[in-house]
N, CA, C and O of each residue as an XYZ file, in Angstrom:
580
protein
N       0.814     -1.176      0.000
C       0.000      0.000      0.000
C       0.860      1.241      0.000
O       2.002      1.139      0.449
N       0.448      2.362     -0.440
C       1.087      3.660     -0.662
C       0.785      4.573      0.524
O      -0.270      4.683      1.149
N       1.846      5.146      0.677
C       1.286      5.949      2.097
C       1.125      7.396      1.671
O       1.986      7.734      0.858
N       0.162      8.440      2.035
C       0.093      9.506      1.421
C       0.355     10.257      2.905
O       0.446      9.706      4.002
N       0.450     11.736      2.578
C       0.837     12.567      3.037
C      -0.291     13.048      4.258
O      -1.321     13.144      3.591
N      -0.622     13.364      5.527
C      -2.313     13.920      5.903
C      -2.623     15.414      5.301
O      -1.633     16.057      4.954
N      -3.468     15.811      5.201
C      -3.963     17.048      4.661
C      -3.380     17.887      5.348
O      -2.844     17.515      6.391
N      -3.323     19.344      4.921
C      -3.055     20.315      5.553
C      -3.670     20.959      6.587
O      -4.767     21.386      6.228
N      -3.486     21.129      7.386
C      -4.698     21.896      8.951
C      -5.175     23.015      8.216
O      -4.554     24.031      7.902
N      -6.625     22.633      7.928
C      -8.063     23.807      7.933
C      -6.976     25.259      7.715
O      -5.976     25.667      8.305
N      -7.633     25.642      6.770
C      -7.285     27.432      6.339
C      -5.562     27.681      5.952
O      -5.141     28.784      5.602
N      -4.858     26.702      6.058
C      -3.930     26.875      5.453
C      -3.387     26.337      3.852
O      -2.855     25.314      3.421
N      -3.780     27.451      3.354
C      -3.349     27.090      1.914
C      -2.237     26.434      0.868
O      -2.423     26.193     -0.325
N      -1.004     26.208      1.658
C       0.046     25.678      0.844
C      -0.056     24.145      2.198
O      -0.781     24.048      3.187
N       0.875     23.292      1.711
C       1.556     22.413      2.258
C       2.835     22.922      3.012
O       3.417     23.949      2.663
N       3.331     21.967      4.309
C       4.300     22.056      4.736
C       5.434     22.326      3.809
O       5.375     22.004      2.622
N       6.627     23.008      4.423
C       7.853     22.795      3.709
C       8.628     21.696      4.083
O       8.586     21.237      5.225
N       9.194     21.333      3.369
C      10.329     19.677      3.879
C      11.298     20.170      4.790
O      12.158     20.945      4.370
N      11.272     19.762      6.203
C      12.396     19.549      6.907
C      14.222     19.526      6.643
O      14.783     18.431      6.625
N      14.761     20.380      6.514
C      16.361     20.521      6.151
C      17.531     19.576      6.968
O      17.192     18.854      7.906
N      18.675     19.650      6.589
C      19.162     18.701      7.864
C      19.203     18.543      8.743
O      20.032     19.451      8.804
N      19.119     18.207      9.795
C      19.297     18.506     11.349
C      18.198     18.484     11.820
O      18.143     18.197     13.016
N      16.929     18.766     11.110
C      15.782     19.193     11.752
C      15.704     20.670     11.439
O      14.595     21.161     11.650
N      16.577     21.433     11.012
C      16.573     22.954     10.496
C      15.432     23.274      9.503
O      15.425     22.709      8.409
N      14.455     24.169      9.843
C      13.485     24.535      8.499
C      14.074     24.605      7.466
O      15.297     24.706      7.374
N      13.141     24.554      6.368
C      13.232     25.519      5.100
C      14.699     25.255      4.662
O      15.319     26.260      4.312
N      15.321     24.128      4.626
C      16.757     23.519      4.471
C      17.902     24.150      4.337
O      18.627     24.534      3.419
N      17.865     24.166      6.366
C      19.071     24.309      6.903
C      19.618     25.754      7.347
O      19.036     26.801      7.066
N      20.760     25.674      8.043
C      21.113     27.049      8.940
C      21.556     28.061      7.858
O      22.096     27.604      6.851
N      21.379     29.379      7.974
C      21.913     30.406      7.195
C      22.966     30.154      6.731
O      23.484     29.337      7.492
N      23.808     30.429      5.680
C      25.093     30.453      5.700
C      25.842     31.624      5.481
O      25.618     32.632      4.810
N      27.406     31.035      6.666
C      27.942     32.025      7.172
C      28.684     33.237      6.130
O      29.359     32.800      5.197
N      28.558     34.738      6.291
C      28.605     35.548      5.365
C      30.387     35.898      5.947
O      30.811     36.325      7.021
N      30.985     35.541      4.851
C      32.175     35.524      4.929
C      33.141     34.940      5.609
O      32.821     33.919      6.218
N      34.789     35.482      5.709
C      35.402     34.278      6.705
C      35.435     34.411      7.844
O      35.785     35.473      8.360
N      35.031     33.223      8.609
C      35.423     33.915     10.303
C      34.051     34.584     10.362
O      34.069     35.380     11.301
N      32.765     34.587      9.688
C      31.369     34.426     10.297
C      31.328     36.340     10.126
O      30.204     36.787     10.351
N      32.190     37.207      9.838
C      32.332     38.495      9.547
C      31.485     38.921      7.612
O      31.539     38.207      6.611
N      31.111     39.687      7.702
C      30.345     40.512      6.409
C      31.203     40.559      5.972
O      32.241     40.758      6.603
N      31.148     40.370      4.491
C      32.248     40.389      3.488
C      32.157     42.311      3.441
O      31.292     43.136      3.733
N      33.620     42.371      2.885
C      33.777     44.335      2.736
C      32.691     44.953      1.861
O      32.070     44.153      1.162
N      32.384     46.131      1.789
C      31.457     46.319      1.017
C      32.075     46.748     -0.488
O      33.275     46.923     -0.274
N      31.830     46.977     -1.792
C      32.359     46.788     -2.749
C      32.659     48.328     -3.324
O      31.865     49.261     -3.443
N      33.866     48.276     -3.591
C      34.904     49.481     -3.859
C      33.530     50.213     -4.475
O      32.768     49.615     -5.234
N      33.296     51.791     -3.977
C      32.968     52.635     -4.990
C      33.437     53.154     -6.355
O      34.567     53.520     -6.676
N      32.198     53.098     -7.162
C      32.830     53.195     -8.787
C      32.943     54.528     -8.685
O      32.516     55.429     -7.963
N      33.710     54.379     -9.708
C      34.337     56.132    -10.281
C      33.831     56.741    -10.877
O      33.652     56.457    -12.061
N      33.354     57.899    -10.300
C      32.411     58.994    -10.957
C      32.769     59.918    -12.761
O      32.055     60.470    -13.598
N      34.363     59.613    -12.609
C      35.049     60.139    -13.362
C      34.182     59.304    -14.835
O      33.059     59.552    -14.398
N      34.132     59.175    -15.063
C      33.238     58.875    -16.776
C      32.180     59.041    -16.901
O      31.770     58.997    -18.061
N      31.239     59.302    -15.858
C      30.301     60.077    -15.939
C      29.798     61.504    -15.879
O      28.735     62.037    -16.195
N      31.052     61.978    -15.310
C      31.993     63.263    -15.508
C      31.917     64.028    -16.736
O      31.360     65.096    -16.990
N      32.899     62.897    -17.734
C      33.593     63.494    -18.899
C      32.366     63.053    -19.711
O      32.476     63.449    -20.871
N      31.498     62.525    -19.543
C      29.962     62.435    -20.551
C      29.448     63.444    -20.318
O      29.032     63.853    -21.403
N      29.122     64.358    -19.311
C      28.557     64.881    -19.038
C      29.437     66.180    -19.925
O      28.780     66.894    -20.682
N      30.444     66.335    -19.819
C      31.160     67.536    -20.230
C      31.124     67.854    -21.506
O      31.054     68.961    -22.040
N      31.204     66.242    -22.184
C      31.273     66.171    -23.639
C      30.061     66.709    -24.110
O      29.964     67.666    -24.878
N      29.165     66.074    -23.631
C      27.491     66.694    -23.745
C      27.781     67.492    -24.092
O      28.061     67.654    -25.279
N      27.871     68.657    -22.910
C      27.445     69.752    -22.815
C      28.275     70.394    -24.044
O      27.610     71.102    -24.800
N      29.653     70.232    -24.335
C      30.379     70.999    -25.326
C      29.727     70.152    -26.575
O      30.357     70.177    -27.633
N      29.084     69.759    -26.544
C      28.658     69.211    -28.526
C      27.617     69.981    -28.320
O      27.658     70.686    -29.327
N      26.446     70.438    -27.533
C      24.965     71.206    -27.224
C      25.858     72.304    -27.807
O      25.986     72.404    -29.027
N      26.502     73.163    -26.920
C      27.393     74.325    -26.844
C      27.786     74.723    -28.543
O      27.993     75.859    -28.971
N      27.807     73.796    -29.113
C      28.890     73.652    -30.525
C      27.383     73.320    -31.921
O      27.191     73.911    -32.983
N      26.776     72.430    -31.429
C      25.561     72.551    -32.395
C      24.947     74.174    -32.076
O      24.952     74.996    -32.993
N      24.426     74.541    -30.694
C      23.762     75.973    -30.566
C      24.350     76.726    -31.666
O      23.818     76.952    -32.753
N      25.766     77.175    -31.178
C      26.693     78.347    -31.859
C      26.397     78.257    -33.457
O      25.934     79.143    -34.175
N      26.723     77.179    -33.745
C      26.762     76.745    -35.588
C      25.162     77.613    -35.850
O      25.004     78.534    -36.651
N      24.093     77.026    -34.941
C      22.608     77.282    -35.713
C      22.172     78.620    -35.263
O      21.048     78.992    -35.598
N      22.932     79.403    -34.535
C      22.765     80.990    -34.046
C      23.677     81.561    -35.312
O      23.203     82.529    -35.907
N      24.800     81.095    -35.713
C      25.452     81.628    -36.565
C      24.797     81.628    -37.928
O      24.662     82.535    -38.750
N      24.436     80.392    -37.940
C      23.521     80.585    -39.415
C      22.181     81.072    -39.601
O      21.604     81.351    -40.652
N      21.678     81.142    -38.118
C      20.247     82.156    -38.028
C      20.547     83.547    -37.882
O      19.751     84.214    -38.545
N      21.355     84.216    -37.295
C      22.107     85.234    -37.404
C      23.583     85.440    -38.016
O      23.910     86.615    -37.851
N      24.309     84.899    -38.489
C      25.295     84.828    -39.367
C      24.661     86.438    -40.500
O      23.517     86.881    -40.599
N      26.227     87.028    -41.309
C      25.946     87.675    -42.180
C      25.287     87.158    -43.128
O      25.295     85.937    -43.283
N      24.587     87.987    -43.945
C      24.199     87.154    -45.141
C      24.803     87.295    -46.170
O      25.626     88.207    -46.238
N      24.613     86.573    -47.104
C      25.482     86.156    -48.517
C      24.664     86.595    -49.550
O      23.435     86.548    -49.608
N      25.638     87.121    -50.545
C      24.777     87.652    -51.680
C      25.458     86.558    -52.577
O      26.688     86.508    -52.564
N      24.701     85.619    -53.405
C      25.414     84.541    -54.456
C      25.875     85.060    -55.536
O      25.372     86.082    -56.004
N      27.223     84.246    -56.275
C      27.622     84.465    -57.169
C      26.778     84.920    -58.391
O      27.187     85.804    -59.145
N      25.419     84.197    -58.591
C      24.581     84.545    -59.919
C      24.092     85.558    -59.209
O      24.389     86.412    -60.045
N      23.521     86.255    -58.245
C      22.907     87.616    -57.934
C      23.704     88.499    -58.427
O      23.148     89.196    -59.275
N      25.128     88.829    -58.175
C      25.875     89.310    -58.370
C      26.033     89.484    -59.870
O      25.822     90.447    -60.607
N      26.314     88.692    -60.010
C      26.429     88.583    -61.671
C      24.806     89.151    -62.483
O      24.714     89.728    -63.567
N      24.116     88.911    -61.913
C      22.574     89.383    -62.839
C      22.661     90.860    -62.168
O      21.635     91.476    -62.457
N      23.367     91.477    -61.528
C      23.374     92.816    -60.829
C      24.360     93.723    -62.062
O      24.011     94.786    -62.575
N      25.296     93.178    -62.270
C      26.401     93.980    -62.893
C      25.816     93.475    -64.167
O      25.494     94.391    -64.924
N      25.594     92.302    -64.603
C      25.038     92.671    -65.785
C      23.855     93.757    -66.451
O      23.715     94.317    -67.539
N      23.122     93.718    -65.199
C      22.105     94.706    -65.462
C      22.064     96.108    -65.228
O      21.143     96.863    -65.538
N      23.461     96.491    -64.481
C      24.318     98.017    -64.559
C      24.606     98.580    -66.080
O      24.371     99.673    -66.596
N      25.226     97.354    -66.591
C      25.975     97.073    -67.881
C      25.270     96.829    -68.968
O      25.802     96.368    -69.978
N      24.036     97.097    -68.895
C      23.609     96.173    -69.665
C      23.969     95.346    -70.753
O      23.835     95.598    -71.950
N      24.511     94.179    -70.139
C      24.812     92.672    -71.124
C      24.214     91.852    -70.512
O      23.515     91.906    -69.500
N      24.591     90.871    -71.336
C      23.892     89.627    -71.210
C      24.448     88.554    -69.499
O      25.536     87.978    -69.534
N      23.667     88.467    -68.360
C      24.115     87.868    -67.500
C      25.680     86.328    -67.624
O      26.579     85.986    -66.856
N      25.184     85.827    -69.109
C      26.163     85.160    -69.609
C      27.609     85.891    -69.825
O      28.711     85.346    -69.768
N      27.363     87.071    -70.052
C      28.468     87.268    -70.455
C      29.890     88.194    -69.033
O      31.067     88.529    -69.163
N      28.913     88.265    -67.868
C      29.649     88.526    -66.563
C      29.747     87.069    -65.500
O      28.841     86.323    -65.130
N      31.433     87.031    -65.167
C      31.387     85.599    -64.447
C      31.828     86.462    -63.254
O      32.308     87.595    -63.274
N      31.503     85.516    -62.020
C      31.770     86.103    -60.358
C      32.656     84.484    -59.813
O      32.244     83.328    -59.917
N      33.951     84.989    -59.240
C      34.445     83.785    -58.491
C      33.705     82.848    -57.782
O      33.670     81.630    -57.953
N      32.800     83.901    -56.533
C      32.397     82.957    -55.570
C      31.485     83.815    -55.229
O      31.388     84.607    -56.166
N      30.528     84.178    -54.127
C      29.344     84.453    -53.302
C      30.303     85.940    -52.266
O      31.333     86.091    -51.610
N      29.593     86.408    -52.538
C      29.571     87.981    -51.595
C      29.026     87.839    -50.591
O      27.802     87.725    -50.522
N      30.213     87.800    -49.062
C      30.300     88.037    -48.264
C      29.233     88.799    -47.575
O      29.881     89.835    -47.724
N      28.091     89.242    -46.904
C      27.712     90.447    -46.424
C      28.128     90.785    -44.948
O      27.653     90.594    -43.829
N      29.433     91.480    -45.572
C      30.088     92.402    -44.379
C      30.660     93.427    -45.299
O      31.191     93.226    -46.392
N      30.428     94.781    -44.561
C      30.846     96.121    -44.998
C      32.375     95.637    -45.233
O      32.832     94.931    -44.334
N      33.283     95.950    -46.410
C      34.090     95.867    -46.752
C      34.973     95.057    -47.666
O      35.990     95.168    -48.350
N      33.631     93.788    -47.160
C      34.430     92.721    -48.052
C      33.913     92.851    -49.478
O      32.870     93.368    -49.878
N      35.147     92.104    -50.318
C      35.377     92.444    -51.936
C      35.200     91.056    -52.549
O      35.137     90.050    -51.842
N      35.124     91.028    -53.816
C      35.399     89.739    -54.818
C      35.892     90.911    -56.674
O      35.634     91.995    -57.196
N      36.510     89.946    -56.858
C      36.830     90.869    -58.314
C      36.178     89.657    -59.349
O      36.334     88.436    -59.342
N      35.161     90.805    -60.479
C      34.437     89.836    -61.359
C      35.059     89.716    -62.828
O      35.923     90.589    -62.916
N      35.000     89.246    -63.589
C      34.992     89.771    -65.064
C      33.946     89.907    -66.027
O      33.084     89.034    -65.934
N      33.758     90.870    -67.045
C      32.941     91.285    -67.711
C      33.317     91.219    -69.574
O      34.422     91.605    -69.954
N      32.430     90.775    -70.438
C      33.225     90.487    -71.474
C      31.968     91.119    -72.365
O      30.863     90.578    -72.310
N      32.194     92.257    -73.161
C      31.294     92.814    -74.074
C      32.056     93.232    -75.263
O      32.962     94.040    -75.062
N      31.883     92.890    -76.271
C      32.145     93.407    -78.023
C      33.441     92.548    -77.620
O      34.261     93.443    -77.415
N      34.156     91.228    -77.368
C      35.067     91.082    -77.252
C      36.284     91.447    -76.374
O      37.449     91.145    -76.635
N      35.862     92.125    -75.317
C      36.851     92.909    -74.375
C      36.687     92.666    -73.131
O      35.520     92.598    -72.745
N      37.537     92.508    -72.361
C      36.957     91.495    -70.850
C      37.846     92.702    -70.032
O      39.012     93.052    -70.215
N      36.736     93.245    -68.967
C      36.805     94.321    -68.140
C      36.922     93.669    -66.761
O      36.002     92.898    -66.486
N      37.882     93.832    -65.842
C      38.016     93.517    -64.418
C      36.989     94.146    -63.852
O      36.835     95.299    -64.253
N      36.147     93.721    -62.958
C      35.538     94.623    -61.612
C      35.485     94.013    -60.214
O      35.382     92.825    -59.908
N      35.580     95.110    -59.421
C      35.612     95.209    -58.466
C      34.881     95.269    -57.177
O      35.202     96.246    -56.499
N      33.945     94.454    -56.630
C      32.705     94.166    -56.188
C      33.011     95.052    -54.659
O      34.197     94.761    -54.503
N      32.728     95.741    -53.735
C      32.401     95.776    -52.554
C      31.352     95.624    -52.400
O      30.602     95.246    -53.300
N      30.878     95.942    -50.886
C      29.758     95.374    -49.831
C      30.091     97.199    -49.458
O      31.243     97.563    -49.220
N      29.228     97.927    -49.458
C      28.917     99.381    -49.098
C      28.497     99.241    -47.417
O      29.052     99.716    -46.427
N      26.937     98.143    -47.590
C      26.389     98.349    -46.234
C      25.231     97.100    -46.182
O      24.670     96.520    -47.112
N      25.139     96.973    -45.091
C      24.436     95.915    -44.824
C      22.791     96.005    -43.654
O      22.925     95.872    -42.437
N      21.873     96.157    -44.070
C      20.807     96.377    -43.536
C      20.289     95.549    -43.252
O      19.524     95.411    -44.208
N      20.000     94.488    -42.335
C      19.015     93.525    -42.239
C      19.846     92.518    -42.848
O      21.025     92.302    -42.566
N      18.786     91.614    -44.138
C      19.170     90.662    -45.672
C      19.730     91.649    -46.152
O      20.916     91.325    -46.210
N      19.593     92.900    -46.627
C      20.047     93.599    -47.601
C      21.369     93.894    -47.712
O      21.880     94.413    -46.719
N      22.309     93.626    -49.011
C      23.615     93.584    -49.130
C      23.638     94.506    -50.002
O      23.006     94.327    -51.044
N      24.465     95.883    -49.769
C      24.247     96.854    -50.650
C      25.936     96.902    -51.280
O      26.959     96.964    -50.599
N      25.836     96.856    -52.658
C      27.410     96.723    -52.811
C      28.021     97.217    -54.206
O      27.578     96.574    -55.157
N      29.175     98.470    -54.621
C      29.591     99.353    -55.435
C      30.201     97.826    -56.082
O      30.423     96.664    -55.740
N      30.318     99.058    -57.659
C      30.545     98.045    -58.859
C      31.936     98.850    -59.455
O      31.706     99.946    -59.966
N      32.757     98.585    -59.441
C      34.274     99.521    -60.378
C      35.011     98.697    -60.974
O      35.572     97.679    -60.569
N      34.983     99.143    -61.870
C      35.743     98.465    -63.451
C      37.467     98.945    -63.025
O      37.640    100.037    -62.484
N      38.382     98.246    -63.254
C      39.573     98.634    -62.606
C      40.362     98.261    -63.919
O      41.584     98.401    -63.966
């Protein structure tokens, strides 16, 4: 015959736990926390230092994107090479084809670009300044040199 277990005493919902060695509950005595029955040390504090230099880096890439998008929301403005060129051509009247510009005009009082101009066969140097700068507006003298 098989021997079964007796029921659990009225209102208690789980079964016993199994007896550990000795007679110790819930199997067996604590075990001892470290050597010599002493708490092991507690564990070296980590180093703040790299959370530090994340933090720093952050902040100088924020610092470095801001500047770039203040500069180009407020930055001077640029007058382009074809503006330029459809400007002096239309001083001159020739054909925009027939005036070339290095590169894009600066808008700052002073700054220059030198263009060339080519009508009846004859190619004329000029001399671009930036007069003044209002707002967008790039106001800028034209001299044939």
């Amino acid at each position: 015959m098989s021997q079964q277990a007796p029921p659990p005493p009225a209102g208690y919902p789980y079964p016993p736990m199994p007896q550990g060695p000795a007679g110790m509950p819930y199997g067996g005595p604590p075990s001892a926390p470290g050597y010599g029955g002493y708490a092991p040390p507690p564990p070296a504090p980590k180093s703040k230092v790299p959370k530090i230099i994340g933090i720093v880096v952050g902040v100088l890439v924020a610092l470095a994107v801001g500047g770039f998008a203040l500069l180009v929301a407020f930055g001077n403005p640029v007058v382009t090479a074809d503006q330029v060129e459809a400007q002096i051509a239309q001083q001159y009247e020739v054909a925009p084809s027939q005036v070339s510009c290095p590169s894009s005009l600066e808008g700052e009082v002073g700054a220059t670009i030198t263009c060339t101009g080519t009508d009846a066969g004859q190619t004329t140097t000029l001399l671009v300044q930036v007069t003044s700068v209002e707002g967008e507006t790039v106001k800028f003298s034209i001299t044939p040199q």
